[in-house]
SENU-132219 format. One line per 8 residues: number of its first residue (from 0); for each residue x, y, z of N, C-alpha, C. Coordinates in Angstrom, 2 decimals. Example, Ala and Ser with C-alpha at 12.3 -4.5 7.8 and 13.67 -1.06 7.14 Angstrom:
% SENU-132219
0) 13.19 -5.69 7.80 12.30 -4.50 7.80 13.20 -3.30 7.80  12.85 -2.25 7.08 13.67 -1.06 7.14 12.90 0.03 7.87
END
This chain:
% SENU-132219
0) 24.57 78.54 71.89 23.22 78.73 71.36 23.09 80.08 70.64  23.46 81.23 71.54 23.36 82.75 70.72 24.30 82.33 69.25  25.52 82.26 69.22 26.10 82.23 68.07 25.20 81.34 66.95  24.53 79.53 67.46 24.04 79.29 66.36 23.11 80.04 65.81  21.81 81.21 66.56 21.25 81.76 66.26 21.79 82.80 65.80  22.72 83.42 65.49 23.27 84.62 64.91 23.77 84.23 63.60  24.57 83.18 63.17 24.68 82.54 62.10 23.12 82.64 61.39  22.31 82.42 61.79 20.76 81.96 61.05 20.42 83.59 60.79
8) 20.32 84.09 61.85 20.43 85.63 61.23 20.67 86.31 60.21  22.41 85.82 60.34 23.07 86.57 59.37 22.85 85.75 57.88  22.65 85.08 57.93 22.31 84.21 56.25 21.27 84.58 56.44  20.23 85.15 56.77 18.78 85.45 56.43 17.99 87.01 56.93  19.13 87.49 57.03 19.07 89.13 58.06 18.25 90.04 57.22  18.36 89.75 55.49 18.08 90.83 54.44 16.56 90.56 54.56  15.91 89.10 54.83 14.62 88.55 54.30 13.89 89.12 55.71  14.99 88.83 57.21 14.01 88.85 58.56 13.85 90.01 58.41
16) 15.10 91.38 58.36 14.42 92.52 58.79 13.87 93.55 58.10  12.98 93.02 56.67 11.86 93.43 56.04 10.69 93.76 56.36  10.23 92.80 57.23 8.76 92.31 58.09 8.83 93.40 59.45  10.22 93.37 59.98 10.38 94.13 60.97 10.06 95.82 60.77  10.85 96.37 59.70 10.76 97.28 59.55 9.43 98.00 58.99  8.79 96.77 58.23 7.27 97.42 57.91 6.09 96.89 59.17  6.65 97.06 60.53 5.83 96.91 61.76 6.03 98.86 62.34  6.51 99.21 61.50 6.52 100.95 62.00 4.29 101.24 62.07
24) 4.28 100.60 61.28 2.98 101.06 60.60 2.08 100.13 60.85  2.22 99.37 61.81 1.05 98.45 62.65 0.03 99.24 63.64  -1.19 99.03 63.75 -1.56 99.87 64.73 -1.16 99.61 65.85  -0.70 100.77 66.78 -0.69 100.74 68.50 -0.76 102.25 68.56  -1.28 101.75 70.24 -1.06 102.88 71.22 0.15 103.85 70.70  -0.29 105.13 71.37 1.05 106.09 71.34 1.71 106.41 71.86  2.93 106.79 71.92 4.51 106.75 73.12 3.78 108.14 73.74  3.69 109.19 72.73 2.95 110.87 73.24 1.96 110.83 72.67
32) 0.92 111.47 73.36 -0.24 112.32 73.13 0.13 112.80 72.01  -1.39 114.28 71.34 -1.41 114.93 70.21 -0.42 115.96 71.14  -0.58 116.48 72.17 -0.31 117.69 72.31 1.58 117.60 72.39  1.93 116.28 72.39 3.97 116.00 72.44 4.14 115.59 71.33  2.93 115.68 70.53 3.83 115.28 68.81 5.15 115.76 68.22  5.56 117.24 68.89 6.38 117.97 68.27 7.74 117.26 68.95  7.82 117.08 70.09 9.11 116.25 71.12 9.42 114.96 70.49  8.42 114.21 69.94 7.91 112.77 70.01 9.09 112.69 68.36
40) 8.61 114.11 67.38 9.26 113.47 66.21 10.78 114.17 65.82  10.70 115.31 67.33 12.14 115.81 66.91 13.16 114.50 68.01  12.65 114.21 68.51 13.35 113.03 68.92 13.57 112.27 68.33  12.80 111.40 67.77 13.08 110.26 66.48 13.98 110.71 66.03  13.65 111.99 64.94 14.54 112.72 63.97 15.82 112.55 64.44  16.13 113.32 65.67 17.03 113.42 66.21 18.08 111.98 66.17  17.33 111.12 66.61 17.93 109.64 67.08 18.58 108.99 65.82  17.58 109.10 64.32 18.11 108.39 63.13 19.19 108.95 62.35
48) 18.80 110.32 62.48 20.00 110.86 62.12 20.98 110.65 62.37  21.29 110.86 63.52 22.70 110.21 64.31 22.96 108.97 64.02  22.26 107.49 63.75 22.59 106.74 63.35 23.09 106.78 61.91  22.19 107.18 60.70 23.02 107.52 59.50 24.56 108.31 59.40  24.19 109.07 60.53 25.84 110.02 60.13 27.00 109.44 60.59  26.67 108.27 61.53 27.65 107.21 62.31 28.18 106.13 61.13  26.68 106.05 60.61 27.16 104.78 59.49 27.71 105.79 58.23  27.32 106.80 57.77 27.98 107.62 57.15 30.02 107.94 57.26
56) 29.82 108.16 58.39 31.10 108.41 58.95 32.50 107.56 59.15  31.56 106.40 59.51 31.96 104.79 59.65 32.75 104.86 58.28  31.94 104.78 57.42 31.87 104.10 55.82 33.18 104.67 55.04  33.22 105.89 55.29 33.83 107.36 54.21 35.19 107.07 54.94  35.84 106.54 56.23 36.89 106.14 56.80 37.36 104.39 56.39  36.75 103.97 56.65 37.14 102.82 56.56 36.15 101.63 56.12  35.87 101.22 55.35 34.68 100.45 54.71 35.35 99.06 55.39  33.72 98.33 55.77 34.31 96.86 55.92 32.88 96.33 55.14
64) 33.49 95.13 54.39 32.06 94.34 53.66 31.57 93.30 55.01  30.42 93.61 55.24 29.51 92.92 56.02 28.31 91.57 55.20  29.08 91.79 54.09 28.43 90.73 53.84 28.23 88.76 53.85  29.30 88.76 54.14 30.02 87.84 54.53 30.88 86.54 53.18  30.53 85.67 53.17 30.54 85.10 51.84 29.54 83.17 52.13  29.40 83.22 50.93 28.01 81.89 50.31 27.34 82.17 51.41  26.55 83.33 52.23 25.62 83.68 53.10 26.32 83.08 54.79  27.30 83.26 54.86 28.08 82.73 56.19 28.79 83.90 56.71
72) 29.18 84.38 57.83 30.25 85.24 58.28 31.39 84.67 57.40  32.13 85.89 57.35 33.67 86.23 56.85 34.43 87.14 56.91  35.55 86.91 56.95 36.53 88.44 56.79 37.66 87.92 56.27  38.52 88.95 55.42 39.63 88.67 54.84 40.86 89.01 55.50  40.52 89.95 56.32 41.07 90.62 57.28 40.54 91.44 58.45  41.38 91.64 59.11 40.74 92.34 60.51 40.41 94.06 60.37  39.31 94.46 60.26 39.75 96.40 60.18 39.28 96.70 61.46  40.85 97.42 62.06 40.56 98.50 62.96 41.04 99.77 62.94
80) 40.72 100.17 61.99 41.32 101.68 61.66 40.23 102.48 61.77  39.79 103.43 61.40 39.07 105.12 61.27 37.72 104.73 62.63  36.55 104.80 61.95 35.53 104.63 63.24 35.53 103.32 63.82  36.09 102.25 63.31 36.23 100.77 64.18 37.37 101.02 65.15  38.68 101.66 65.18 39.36 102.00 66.37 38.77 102.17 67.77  37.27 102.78 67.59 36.73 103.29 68.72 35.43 102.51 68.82  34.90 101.37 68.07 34.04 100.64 68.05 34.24 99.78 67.42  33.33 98.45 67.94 34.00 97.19 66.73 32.98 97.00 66.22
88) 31.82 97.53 66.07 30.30 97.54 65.74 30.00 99.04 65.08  30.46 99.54 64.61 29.98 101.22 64.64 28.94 101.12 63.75  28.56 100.04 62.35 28.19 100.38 61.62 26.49 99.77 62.13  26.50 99.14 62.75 25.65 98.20 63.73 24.98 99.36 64.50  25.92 99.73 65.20 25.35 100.81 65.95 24.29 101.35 65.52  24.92 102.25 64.41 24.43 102.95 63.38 22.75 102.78 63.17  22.97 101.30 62.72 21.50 100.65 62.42 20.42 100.93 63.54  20.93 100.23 64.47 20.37 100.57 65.83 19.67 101.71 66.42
96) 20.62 102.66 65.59 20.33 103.86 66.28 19.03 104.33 65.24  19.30 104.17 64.00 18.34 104.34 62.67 17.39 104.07 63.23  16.95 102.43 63.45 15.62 101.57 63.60 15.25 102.32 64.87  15.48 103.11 66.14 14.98 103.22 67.39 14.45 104.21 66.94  15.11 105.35 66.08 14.71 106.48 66.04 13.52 106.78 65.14  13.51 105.66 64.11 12.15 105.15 63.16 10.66 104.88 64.13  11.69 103.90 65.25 10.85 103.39 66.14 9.68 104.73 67.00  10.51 105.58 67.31 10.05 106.79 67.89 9.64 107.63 67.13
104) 9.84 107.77 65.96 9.48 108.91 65.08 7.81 108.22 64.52  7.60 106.75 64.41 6.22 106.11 64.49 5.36 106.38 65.54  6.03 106.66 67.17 5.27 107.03 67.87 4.58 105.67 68.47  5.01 104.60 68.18 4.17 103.48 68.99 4.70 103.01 69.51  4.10 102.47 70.80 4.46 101.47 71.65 4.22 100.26 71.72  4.46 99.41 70.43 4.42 98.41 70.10 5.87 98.00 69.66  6.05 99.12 68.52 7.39 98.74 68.23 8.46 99.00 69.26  8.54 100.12 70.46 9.49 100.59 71.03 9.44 99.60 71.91
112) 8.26 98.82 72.39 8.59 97.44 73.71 8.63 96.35 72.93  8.34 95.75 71.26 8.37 94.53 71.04 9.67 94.71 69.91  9.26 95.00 69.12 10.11 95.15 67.96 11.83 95.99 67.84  11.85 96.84 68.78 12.91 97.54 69.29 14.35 96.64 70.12  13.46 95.79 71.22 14.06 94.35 71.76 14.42 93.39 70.43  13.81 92.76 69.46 14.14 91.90 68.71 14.85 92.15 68.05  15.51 93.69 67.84 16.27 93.96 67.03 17.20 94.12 67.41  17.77 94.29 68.74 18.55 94.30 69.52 19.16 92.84 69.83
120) 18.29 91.90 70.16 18.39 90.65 70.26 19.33 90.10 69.27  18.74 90.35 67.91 18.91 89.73 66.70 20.46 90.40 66.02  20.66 91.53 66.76 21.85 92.56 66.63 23.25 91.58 67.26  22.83 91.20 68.94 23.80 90.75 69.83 23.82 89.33 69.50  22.78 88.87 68.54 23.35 87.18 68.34 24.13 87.25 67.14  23.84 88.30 65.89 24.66 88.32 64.70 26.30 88.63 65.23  26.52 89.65 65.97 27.75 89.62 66.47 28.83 88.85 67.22  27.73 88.38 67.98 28.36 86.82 68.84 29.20 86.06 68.25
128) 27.95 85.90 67.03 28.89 85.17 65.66 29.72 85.22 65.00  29.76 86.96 64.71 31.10 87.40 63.92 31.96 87.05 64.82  32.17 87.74 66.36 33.34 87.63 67.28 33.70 86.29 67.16  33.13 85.13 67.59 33.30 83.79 67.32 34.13 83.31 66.20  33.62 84.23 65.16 34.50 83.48 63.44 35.93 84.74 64.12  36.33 86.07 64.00 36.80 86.64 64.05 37.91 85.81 65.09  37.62 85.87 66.28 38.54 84.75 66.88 39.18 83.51 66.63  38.16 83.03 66.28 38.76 82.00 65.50 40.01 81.87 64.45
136) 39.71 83.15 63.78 40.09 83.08 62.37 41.55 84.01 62.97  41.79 85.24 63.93 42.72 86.31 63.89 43.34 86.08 65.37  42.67 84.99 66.26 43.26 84.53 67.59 43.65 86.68 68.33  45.08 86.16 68.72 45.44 87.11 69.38 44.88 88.59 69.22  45.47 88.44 67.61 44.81 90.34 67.18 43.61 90.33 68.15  42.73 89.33 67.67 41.37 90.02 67.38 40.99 90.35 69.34  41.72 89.62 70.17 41.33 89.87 71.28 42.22 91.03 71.78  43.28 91.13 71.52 43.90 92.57 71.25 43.09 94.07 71.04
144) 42.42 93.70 69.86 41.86 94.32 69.47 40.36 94.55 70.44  39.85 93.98 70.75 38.63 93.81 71.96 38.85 94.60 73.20  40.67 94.86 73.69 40.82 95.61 75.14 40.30 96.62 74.76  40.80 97.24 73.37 40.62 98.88 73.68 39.61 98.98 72.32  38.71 98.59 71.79 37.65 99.22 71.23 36.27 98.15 71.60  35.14 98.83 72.19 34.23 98.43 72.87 33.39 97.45 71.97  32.53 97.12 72.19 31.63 95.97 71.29 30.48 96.77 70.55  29.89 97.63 71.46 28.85 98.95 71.30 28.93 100.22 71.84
152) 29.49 100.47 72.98 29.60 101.91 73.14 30.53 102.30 72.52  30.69 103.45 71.75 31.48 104.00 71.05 32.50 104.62 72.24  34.07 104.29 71.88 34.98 105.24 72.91 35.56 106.94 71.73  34.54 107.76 72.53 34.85 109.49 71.97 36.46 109.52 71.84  37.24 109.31 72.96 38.86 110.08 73.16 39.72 109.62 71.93  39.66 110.43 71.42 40.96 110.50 70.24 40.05 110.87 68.88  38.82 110.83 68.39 38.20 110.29 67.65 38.11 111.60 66.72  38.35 112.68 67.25 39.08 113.61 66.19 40.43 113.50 65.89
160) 41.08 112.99 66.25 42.49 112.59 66.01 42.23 111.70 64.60  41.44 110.87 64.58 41.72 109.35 63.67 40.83 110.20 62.65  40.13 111.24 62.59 39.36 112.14 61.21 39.98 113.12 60.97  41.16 113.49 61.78 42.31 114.42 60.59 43.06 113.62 60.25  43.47 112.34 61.09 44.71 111.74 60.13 44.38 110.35 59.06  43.26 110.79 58.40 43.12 110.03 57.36 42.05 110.32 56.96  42.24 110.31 55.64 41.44 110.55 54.42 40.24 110.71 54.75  38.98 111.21 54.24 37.25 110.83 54.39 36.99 110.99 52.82
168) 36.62 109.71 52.46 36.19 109.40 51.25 34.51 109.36 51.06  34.27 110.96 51.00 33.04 111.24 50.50 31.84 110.17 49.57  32.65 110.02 48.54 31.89 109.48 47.53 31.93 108.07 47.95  32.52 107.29 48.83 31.89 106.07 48.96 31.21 105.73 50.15  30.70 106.25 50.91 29.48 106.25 51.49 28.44 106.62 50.77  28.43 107.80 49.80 27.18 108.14 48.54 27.09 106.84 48.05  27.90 105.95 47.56 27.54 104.76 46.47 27.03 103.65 47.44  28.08 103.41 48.09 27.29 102.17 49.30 26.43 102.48 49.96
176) 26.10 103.47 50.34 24.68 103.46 51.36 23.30 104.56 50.39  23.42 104.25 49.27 22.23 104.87 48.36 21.36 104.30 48.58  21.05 103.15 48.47 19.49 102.36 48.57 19.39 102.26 49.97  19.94 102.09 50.82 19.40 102.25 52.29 19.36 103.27 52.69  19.97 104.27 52.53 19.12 106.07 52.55 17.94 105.99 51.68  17.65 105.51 50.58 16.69 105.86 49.73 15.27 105.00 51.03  15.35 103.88 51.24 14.59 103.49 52.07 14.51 104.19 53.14  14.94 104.42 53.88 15.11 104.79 54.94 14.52 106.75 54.96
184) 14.75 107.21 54.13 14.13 108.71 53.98 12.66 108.69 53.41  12.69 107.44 52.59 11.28 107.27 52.16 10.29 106.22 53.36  11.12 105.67 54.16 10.13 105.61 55.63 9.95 106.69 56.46  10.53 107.79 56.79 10.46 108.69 56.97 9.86 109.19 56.89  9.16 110.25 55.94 8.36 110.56 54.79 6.80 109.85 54.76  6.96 108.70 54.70 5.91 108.04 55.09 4.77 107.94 56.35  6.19 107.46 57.20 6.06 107.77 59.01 5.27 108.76 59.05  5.87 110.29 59.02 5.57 111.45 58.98 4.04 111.88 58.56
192) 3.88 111.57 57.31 2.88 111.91 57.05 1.56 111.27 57.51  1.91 109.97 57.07 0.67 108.98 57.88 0.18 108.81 59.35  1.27 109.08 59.97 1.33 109.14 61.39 0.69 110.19 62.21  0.83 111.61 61.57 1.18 112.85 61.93 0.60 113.97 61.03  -1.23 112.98 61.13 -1.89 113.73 59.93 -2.03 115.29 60.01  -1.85 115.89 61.28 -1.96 117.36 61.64 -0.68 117.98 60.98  0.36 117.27 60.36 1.31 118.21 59.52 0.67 119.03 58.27  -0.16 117.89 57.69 -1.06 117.95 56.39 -2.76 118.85 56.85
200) -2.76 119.44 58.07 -3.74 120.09 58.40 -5.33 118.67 58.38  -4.45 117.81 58.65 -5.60 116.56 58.52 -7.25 116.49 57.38  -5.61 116.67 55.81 -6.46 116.66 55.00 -5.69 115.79 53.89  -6.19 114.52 53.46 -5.60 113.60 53.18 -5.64 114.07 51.79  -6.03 114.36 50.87 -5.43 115.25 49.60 -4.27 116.13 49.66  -3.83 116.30 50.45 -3.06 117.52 51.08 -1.86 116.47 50.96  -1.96 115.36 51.65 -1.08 114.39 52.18 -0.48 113.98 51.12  -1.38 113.05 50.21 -0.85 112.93 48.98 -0.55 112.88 47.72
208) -1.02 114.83 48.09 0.15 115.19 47.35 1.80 115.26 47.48  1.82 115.61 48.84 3.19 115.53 49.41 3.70 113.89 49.17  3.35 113.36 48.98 3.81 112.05 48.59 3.95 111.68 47.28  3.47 112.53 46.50 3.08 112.63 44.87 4.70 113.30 44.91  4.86 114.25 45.41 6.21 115.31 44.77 7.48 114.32 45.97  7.25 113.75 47.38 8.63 113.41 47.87 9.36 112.27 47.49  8.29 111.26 46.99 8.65 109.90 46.87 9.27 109.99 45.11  8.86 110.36 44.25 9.49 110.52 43.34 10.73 111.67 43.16
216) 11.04 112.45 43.82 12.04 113.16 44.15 13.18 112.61 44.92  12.97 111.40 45.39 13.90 111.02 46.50 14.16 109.83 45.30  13.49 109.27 44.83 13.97 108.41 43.62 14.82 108.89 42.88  14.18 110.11 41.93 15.20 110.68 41.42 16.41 110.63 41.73  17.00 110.93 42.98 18.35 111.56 43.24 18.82 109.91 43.61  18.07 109.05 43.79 18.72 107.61 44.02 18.67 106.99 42.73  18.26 107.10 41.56 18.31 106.70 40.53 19.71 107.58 39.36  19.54 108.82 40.68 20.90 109.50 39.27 22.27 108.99 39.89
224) 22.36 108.82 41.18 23.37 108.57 41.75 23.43 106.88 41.73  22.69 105.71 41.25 22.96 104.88 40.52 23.33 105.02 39.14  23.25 105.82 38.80 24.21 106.26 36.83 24.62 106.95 37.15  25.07 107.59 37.98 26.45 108.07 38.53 27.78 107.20 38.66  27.05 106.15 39.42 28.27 105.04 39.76 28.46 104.45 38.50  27.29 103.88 37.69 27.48 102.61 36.89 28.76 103.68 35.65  28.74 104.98 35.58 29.38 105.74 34.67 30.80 106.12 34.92  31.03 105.64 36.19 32.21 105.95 36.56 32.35 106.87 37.38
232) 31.68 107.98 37.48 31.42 109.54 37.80 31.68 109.41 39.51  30.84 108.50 39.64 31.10 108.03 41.05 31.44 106.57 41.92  32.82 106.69 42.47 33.37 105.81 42.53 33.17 104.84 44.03  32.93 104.37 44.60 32.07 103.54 45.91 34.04 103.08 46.27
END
């Protein structure tokens, strides 16, 4: 049952977790008071970050296309080299860690008990699925591969070892993960301000303006670094 539901997922993951992600900004209750605002968003902060620099990190070592093919799981091959050695999910993780820390940096307790679970849910049935095709498709390796790198906890030991002995390809994490940083800093940004009207001295002219100068600034640099790539300049 999980796998058929992870299949449905994954052919429709781009459309479901649209709706999800614009539930940051539903009304609810608050995780902290006014007076833990400051804990409430260096935590978030704290939390997404770490997910970007995972999927960052992930990426610049060893890229795997997650996209699958005609909207179905696929792989051409098995990667367990750079951050998949120590996770078979890292880039997943990643997400995970993004959306919780979104989740917290909104401050509601709507998303952190409803929406936080479904994403998690919707996380462990898409994978079910991959493992399922992955087995299928690589038998031995792939369960080989399962003793010693975890499904979700990341294993630390060695993991500076596998980032001196191979390459980190800067520029293709810049090209592949541009539009989902660009989203993702511009929820941020958003979060922040709307959420957390006492940054803006709870004066909504104040506000957006800051939205006048961030949101087109954050375009900018995602629009040059798309004619960056299309020019060659930068290579994914």
């Amino acid at each position: 049952m999980m796998i058929k539901i992870g299949n449905f997922f994954f052919k429709y993951r781009n459309w479901v977790f649209i709706p999800l992600y614009l539930a940051v900004f539903l009304p609810s209750p608050e995780v902290m008071p006014l007076e833990q605002h400051g804990w409430i968003i260096g935590l978030g902060l704290l939390v997404t970050i770490l997910g970007q620099a995972i999927r960052f990190a992930t990426i610049g070592l060893a890229y795997i296309v997650r996209g699958g093919k005609d909207k179905k799981v696929y792989a051409s091959h098995l990667v367990t080299e750079g951050v998949f050695k120590h996770c078979r999910n890292p880039l997943y993780v990643g997400n995970i860690l993004k959306l919780v820390g979104i989740g917290l940096l909104a401050n509601s307790w709507l998303y952190v008990a409803v929406f936080i679970p479904l994403f998690l849910f919707i996380y462990q049935a898409i994978v079910l699925a991959e493992e399922n095709f992955l087995r299928g498709k690589f038998g031995y390796e792939f369960d080989v591969y399962c003793q010693y790198a975890n499904r979700w906890l990341p294993r630390c030991s060695g993991l500076l070892d596998t980032f001196s002995s191979m390459e980190f390809k800067w520029q293709r994490p810049v090209v592949k993960e541009n539009s989902s940083i660009y989203v993702w800093l511009m929820g941020i940004v958003l979060v922040l301000l709307f959420k957390y009207p006492e940054l803006t001295r709870y004066d909504a002219a104040l506000r957006n303006e800051w939205i006048l100068i961030a949101l087109p600034a954050l375009t900018l640099v995602y629009l040059t670094i798309r004619h960056l790539k299309k020019t060659g300049r930068l290579r994914g």
